[in-house]
Residue frames relative to the residue before (quaternion, step in Angstrom):
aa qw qx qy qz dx dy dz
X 1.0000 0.0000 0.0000 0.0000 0.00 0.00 0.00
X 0.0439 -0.6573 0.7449 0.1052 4.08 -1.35 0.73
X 0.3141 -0.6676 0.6736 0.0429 2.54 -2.04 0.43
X 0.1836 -0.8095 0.5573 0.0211 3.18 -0.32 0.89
X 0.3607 -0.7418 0.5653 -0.0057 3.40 -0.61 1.58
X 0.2922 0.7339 -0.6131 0.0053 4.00 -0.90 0.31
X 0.3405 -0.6496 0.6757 0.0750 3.38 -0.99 1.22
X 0.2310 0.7057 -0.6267 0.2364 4.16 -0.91 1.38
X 0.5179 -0.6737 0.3705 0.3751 3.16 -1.18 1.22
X 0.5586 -0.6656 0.2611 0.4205 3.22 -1.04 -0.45
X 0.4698 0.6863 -0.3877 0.3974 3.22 1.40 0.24
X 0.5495 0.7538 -0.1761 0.3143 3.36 1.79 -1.25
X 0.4536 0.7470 -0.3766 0.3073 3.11 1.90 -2.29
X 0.8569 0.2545 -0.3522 0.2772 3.36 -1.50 -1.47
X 0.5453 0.4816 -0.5055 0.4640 3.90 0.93 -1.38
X 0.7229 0.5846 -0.3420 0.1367 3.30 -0.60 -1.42
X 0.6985 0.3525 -0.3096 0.5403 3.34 0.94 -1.64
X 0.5015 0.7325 -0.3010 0.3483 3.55 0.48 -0.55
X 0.6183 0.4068 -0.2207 0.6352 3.36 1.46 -1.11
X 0.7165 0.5931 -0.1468 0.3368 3.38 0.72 -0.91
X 0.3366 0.8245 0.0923 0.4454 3.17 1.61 -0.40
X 0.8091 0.1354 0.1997 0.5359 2.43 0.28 -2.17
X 0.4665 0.5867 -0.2397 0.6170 3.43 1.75 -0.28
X 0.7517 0.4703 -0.2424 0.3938 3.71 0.62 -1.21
X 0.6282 0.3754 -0.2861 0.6185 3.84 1.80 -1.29
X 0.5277 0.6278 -0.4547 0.3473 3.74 0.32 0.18
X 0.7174 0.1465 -0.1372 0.6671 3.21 1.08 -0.98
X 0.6486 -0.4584 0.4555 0.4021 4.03 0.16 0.75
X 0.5916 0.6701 -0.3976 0.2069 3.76 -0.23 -0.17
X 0.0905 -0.9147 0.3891 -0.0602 3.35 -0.21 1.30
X 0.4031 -0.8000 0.4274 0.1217 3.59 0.49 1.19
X 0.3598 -0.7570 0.4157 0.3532 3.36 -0.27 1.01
X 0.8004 0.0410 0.0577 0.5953 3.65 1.10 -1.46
X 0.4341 -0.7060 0.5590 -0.0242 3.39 -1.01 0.65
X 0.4374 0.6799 -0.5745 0.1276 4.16 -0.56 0.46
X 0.3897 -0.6432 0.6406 0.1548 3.40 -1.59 0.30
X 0.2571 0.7003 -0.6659 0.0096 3.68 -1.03 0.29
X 0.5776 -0.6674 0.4659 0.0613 2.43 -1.84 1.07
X 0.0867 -0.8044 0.5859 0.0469 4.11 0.07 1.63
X 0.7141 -0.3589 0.2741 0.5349 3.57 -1.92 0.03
X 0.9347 0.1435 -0.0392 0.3227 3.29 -0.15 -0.76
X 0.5687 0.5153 -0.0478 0.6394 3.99 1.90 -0.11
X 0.0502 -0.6023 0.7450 0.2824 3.57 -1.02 -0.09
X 0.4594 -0.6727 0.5590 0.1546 3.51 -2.00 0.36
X 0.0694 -0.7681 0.6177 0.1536 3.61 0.28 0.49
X 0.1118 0.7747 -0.6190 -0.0647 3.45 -1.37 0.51
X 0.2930 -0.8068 0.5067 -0.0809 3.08 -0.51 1.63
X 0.0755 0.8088 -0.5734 -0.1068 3.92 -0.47 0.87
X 0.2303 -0.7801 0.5814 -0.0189 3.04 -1.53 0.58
X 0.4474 -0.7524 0.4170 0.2449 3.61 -0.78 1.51
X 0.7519 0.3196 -0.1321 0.5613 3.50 1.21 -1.17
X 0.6525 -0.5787 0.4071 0.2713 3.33 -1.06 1.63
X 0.7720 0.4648 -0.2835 0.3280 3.37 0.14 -1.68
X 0.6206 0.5807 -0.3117 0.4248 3.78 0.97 -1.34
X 0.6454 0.5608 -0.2298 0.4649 3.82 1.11 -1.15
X 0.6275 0.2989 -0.3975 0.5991 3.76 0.70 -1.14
X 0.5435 0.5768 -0.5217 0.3159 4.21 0.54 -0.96
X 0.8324 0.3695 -0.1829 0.3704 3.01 0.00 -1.04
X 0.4693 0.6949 -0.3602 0.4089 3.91 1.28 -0.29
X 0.6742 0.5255 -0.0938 0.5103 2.75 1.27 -1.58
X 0.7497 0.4172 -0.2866 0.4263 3.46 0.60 -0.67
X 0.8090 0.2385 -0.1448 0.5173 3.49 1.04 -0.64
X 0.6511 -0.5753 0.3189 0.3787 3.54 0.93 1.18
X 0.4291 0.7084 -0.4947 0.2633 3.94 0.88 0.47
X 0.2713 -0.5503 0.7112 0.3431 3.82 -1.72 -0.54
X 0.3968 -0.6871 0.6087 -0.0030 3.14 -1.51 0.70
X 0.0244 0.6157 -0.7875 0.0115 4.16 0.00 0.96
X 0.2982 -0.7206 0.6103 0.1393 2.66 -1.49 1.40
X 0.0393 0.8093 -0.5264 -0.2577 4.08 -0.66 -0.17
X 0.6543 -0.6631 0.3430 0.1205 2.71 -1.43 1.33
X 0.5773 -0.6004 0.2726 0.4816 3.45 -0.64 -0.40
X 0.7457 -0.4723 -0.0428 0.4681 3.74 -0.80 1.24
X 0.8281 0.2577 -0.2337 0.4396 3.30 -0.97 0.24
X 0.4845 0.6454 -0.3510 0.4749 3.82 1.42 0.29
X 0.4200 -0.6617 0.5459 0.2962 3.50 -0.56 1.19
X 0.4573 -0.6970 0.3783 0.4024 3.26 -1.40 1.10
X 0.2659 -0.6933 0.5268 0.4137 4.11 -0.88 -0.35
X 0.1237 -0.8300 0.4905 0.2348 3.66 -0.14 0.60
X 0.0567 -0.6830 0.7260 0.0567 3.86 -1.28 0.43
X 0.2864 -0.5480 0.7406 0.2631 3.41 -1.87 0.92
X 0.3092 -0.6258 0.7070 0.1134 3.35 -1.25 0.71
X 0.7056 0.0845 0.0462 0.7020 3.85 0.68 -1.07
X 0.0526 -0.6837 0.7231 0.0830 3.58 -1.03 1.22
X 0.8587 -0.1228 -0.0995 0.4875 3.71 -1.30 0.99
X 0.0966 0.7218 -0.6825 0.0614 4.34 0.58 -0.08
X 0.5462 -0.4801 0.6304 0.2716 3.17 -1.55 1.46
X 0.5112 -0.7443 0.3618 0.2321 3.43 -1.75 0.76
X 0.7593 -0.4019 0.3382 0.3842 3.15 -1.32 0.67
X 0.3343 -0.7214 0.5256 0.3026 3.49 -0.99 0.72
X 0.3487 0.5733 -0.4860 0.5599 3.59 1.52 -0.42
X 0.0311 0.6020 -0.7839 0.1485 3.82 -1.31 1.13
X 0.8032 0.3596 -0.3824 0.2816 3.73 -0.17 0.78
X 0.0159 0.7193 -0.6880 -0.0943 5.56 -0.91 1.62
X 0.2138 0.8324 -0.5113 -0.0027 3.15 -0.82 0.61
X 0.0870 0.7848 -0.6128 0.0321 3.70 -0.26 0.76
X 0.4638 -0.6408 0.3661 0.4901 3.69 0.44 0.46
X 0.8030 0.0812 -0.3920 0.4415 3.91 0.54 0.10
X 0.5003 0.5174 -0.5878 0.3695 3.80 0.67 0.87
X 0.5012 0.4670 -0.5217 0.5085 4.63 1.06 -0.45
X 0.8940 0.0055 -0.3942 0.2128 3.12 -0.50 -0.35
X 0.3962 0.6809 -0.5901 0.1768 3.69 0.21 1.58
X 0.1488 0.7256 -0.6595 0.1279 3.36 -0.11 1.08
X 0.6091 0.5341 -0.2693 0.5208 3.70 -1.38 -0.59
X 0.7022 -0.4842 0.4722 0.2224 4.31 0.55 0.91
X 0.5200 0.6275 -0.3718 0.4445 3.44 1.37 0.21
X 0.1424 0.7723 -0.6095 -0.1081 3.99 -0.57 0.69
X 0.2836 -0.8820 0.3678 0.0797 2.22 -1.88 0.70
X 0.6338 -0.5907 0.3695 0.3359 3.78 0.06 -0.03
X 0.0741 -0.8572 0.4924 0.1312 3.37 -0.04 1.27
């Protein structure tokens, strides 16, 4: 399993996932789990993924870090793949129940 980490203001949120999204059903890729939380000054998207390659793909494409996890009971090893990357011009996640999670709300892809 990866995680994909993104750090976005909050004004950024709805465009962004939205771009994202639409980036993610383009290339087939289906995130296992999805959440949003809300930091001091940022929200934290955290995006998992079953297949390595789609997770570092996407990291890379939307300015994220990846903690990999190992296999069960294996501490995780974490690596920044992209460390702060100016944002994606892609601005738009949207499955009709992942837009409207904001506000610490996950969802189910």
């Amino acid at each position: 399993m990866r995680t994909v980490m993104i750090e976005l203001r909050p004004g950024e949120l709805s465009a962004r996932m939205a771009a994202m999204r639409i980036w993610l059903d383009e290339r087939r890729f289906e995130p296992s789990s999805f959440s949003c939380h809300d930091g001091e000054a940022d929200v934290l998207l955290r995006v998992e993924f079953k297949v390595a390659d789609e997770a570092d793909a996407f990291a890379r494409h939307f300015g994220g870090s990846v903690d990999r996890m190992l296999e069960a009971g294996a501490a995780p090893d974490s690596i920044s793949l992209v460390s702060r990357a100016e944002p994606s011009p892609h601005r738009v996640v949207g499955r009709a129940g992942v837009v409207g999670a904001a506000a610490g709300q996950t969802t189910p892809s």
